[in-house]
C-alpha positions as CSV (number, residue, x, y, z in Angstrom):
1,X,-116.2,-21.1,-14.7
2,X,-115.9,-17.4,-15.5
3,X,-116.2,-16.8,-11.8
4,X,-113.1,-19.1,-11.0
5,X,-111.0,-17.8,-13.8
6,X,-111.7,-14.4,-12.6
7,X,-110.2,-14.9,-9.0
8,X,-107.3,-17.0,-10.8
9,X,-106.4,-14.0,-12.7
10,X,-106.9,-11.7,-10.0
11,X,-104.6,-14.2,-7.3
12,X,-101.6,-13.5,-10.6
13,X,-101.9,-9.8,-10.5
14,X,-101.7,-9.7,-6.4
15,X,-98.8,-12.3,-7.2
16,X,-96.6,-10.2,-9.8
17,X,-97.6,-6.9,-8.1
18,X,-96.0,-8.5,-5.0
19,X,-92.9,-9.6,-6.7
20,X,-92.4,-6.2,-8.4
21,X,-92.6,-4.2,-4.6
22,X,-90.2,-7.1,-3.8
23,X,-87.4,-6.3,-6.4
24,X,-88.4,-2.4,-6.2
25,X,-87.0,-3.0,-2.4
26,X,-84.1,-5.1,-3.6
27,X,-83.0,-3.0,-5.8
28,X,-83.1,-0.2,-3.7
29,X,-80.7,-2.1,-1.3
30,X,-78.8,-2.7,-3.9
31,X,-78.5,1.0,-4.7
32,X,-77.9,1.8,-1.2
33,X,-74.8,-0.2,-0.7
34,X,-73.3,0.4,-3.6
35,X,-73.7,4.2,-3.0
36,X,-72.0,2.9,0.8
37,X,-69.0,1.7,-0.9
38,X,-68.5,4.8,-3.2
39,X,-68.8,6.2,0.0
40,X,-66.0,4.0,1.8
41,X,-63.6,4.2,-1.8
42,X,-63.8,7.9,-1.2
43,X,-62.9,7.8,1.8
44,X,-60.2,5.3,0.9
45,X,-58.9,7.5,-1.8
46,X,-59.2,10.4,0.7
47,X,-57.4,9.1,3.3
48,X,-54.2,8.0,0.8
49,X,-54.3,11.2,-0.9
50,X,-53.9,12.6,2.7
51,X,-50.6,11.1,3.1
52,X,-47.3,13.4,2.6
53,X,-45.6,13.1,-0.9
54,X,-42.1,14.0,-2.2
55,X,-43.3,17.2,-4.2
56,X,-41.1,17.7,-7.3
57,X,-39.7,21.1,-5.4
58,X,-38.5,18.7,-2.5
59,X,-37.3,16.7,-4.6
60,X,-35.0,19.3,-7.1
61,X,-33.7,20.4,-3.6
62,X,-32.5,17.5,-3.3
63,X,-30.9,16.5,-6.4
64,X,-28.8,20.2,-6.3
65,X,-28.0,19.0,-2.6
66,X,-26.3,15.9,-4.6
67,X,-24.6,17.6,-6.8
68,X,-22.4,19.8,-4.6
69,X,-21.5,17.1,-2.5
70,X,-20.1,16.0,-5.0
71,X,-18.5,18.6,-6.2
72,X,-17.6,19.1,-3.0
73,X,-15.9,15.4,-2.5
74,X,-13.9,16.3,-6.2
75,X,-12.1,19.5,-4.9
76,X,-11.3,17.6,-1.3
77,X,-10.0,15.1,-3.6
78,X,-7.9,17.9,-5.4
79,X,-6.6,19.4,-1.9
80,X,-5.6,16.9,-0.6
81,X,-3.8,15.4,-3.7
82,X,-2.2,18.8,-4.0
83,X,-1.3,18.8,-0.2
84,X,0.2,15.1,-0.7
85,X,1.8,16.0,-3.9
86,X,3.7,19.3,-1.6
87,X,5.4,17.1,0.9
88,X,6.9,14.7,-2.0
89,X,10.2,16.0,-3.5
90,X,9.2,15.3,-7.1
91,X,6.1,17.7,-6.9
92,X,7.8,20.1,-4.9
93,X,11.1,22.6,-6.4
94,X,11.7,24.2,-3.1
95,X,12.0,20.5,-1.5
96,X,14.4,19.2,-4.3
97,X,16.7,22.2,-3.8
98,X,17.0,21.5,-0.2
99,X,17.2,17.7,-0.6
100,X,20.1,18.2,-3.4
101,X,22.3,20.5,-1.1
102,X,21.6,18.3,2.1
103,X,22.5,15.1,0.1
104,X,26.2,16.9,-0.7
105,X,26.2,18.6,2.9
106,X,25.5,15.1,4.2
107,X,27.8,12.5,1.8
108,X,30.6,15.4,0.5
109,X,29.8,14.3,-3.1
110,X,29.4,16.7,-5.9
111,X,25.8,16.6,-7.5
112,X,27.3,15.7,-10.5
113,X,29.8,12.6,-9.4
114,X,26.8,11.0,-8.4
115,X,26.2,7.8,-10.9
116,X,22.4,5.9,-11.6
117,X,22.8,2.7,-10.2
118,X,23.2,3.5,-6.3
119,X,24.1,0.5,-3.3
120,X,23.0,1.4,-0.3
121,X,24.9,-0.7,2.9
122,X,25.3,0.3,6.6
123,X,28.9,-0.5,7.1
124,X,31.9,0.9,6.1
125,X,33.9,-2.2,5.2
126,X,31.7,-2.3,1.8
127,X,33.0,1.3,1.2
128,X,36.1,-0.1,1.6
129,X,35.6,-3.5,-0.6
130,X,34.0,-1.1,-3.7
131,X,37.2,1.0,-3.3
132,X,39.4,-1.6,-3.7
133,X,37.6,-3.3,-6.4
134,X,37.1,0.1,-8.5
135,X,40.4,1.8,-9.0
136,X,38.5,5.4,-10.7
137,X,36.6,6.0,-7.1
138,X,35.7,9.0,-6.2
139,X,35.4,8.7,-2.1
140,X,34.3,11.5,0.1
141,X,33.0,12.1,3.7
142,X,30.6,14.4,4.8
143,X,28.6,15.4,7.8
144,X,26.7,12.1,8.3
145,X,27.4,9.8,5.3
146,X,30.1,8.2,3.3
147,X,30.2,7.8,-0.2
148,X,32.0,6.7,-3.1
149,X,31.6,6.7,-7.0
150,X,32.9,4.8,-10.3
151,X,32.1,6.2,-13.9
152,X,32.9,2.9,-14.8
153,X,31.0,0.7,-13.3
154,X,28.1,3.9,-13.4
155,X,27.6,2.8,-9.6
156,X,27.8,5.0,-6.5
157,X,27.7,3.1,-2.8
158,X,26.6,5.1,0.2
159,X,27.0,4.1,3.8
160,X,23.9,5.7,5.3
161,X,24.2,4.8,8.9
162,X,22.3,2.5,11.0
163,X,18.1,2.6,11.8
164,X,14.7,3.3,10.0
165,X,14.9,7.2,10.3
166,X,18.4,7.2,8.7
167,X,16.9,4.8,5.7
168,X,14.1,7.2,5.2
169,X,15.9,10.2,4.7
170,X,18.4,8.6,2.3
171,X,15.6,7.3,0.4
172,X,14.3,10.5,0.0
173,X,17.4,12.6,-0.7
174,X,18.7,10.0,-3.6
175,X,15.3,10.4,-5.3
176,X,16.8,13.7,-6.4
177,X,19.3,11.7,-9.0
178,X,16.3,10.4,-10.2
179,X,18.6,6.6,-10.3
180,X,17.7,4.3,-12.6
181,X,18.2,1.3,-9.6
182,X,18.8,1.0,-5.9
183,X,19.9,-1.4,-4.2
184,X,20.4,-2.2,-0.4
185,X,23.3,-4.5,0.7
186,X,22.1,-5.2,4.2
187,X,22.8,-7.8,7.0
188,X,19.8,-9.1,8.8
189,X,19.2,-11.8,12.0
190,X,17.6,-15.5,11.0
191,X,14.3,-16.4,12.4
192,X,13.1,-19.9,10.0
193,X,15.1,-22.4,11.5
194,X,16.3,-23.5,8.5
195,X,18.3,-20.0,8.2
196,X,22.4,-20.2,8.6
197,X,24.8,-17.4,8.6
198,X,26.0,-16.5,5.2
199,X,22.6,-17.4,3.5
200,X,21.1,-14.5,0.8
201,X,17.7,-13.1,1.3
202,X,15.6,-11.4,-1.3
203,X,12.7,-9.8,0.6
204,X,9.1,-9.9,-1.1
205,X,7.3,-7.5,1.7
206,X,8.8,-6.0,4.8
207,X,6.4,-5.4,8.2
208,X,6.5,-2.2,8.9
209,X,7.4,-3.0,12.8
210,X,9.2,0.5,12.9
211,X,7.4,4.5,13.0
212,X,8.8,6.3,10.7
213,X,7.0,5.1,7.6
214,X,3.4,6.1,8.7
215,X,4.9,9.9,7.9
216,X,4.5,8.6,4.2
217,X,2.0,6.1,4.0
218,X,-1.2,4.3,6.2
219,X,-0.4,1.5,8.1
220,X,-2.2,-0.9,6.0
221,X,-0.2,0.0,2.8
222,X,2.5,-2.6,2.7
223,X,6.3,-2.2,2.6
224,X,7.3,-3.5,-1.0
225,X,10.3,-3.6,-3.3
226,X,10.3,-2.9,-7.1
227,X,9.7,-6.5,-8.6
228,X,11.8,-5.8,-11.5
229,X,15.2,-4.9,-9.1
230,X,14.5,-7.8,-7.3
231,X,14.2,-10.0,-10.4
232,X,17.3,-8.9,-11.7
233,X,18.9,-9.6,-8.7
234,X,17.7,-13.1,-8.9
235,X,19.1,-13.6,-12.1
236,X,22.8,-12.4,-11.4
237,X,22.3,-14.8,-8.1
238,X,21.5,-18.1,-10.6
239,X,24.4,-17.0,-12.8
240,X,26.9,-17.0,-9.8
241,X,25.3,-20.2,-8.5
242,X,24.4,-19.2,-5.2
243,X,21.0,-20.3,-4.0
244,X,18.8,-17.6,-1.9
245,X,15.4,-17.5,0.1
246,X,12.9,-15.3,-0.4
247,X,9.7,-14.0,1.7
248,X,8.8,-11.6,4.5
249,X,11.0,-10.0,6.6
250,X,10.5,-7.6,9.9
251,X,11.7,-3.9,9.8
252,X,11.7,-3.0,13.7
253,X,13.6,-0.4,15.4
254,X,13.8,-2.3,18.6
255,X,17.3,-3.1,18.3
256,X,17.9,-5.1,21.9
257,X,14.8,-7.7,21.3
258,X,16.9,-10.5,21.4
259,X,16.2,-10.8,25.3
260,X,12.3,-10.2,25.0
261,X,10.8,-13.5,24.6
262,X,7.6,-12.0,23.8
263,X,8.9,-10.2,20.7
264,X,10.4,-13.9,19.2
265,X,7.3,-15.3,19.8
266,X,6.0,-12.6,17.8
267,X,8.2,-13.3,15.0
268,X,7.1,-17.0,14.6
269,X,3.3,-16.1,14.8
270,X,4.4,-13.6,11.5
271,X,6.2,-16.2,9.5
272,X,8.9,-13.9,8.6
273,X,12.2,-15.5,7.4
274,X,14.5,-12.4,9.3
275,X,14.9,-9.5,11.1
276,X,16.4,-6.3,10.8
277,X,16.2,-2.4,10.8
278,X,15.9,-0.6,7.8
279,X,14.2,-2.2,4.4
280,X,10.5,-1.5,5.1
281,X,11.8,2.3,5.9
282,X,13.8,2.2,2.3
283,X,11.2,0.7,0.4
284,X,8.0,3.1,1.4
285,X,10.5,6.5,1.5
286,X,11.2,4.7,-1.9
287,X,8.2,4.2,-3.4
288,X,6.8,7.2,-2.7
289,X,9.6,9.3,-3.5
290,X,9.5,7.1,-7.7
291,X,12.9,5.1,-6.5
292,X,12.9,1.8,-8.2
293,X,14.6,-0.3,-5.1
294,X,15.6,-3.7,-4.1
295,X,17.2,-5.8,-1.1
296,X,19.3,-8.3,-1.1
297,X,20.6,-9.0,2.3
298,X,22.8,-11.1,4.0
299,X,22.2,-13.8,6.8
300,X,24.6,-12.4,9.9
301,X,23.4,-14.5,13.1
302,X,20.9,-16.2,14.3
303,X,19.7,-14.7,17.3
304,X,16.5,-17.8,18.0
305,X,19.2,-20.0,18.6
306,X,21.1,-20.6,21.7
307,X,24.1,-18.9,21.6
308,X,23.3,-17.7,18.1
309,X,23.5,-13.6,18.8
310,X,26.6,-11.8,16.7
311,X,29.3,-11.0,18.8
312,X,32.6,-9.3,18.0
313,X,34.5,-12.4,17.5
314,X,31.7,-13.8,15.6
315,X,30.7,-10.3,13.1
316,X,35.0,-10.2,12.2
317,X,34.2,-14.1,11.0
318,X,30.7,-12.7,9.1
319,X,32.7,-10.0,7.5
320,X,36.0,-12.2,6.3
321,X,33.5,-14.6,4.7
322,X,30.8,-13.5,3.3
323,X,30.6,-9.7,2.7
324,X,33.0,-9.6,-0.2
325,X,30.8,-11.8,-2.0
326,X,27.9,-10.0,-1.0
327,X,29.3,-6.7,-2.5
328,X,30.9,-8.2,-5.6
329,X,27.1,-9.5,-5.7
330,X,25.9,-5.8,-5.7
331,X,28.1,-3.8,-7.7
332,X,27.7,-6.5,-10.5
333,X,24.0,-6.4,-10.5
334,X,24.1,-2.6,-10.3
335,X,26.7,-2.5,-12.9
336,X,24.8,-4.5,-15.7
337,X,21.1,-3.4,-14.6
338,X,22.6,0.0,-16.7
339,X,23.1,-2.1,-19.5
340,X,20.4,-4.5,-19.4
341,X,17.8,-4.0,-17.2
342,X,14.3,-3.2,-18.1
343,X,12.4,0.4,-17.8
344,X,10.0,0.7,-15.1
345,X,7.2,2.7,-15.3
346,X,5.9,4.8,-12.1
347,X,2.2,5.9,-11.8
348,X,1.5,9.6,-11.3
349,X,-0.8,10.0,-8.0
């Protein structure tokens, strides 16, 4: 018995002795691979660390970069306000001086006869009409304009001639009277068919089909009158009872497109209600120059029609119909916007 519990006891010390070399070996893997992967982490950490970085002196560098681009960008900004600001005459003395003497070299009127409330027309006949209807005129003629004045009425009509380059400059030169309204009498072809001849327009937007006006503005800036002119000249329409249209027109200085089929089919594709020469030229030389203008113009022919072009025969029948009424329109609305009509405010740029 003693025997046999003897080798018992011997068989569980060869036993636990064998388990212990066992985990001794296991935990010596053990040891191994987790020294392995502090290895690999290191290497890991290594190998990010190796990486390039934005270091904070990179990284200044560029922030003082920023900065005087910008400042950069703000004094462009400022030269090339200033510059803009140089060509317009009410930033510019040496301009106004010149505009005021070529406005009396060019109409004959005194500085001083000129009146607040200005109509602008192309034809002489209106000169005429105002005249007749405004017995204190002052009428003179200079070197390329006509013009005419009432203290009365507080109006002065101007007959500028005919085309966009001539509606520029007078837009320009009356901004020197700094008027309170302008106001364009002018006659213009129909191109919606349902457009007749003695019909009143009041243009919302001109196309700018002409080149003058990109020597003021972009292309993309529209052609627009001062709401509030036009407004008004809504209301003395209503009180008179004569109806009127109003929409987009085309300013082109392509004066015999009646023949070019392409151009009317040009027209349609724009959806503009008429045709003529000089509104988009007076409203942009306008608005730059802080004129407060508006249009009301006058359905002369209908040129989309067969046989609808003005003639002579047909302009003398325009003219003993509907003009008078057109410029009795005018000098009223002129006449009481001095009494009545609101201020407009104009933003500095």
């Amino acid at each position: 018995m003693c025997a046999a519990k003897k080798k018992t006891a011997s068989k569980k010390k060869a036993t636990a002795t064998s388990k212990k070399k066992v985990g001794k070996k296991a935990a010596k893997k053990a040891t191994k691979k987790k020294v392995v992967k502090k290895k690999t982490s290191r290497k890991k950490t290594s190998t990010k660390s190796s990486k390039p970085s934005l270091s904070s002196a990179f990284v200044d560098e560029l922030s003082i970069k920023s900065k005087r681009d910008t400042t950069d960008l703000g004094a462009n900004l400022e030269m090339k306000k200033a510059a803009l600001r140089a060509r317009r005459i009410h930033w510019n003395e040496d301009k106004r001086k010149i505009a005021i003497d070529m406005l009396e070299r060019y109409t004959g009127h005194d500085f001083g006869d000129f009146q607040q409330q200005i109509i602008l027309t192309n034809f002489h006949y209106y000169v005429e009409r105002f005249n007749a209807l405004l017995d204190d005129h002052i009428y003179t003629q200079g070197s390329a304009f006509k013009a005419s004045s009432s203290k009365k009425a507080k109006v002065t009509i101007i007959e500028f001639g005919v085309g966009a380059a001539m509606a520029a400059l007078i837009g320009e030169l009356i901004s020197v009277i700094q008027p309170k309204a302008v106001l364009f009498l002018g006659l213009a072809g129909s191109v919606h068919p349902s457009l007749k001849v003695g019909d009143f327009v009041l243009p919302i937007a001109s196309i700018r089909a002409e080149g003058v006006t990109e020597h003021f503005l972009p292309r993309e800036v529209p052609a627009l009158p001062t709401f509030k002119v036009q407004k008004f000249v809504s209301q003395i329409l209503l009180e008179h009872g004569h109806d009127y249209r109003t929409g987009t027109i085309h300013s082109t200085d392509y004066r015999f497109w009646e023949f070019d089929d392409r151009f009317k089919e040009r027209l349609i594709e724009q959806r503009v209600l008429a045709v003529e020469m000089e509104t988009a030229a007076l409203f942009v030389s306008c608005f730059v120059s802080k004129v407060n203008i508006g249009a009301l113009l006058l359905i002369s022919d209908c040129p989309m029609t067969k046989d609808g072009i003005k003639t002579k025969k047909s302009a003398k029948s325009v003219f003993r119909k509907y003009t008078d009424i057109h410029i009795e329109l005018g000098i009223e609305a002129m006449a009481d916007i001095a009494e009545r009509g609101e201020n407009i405010r104009h933003y500095h740029w």
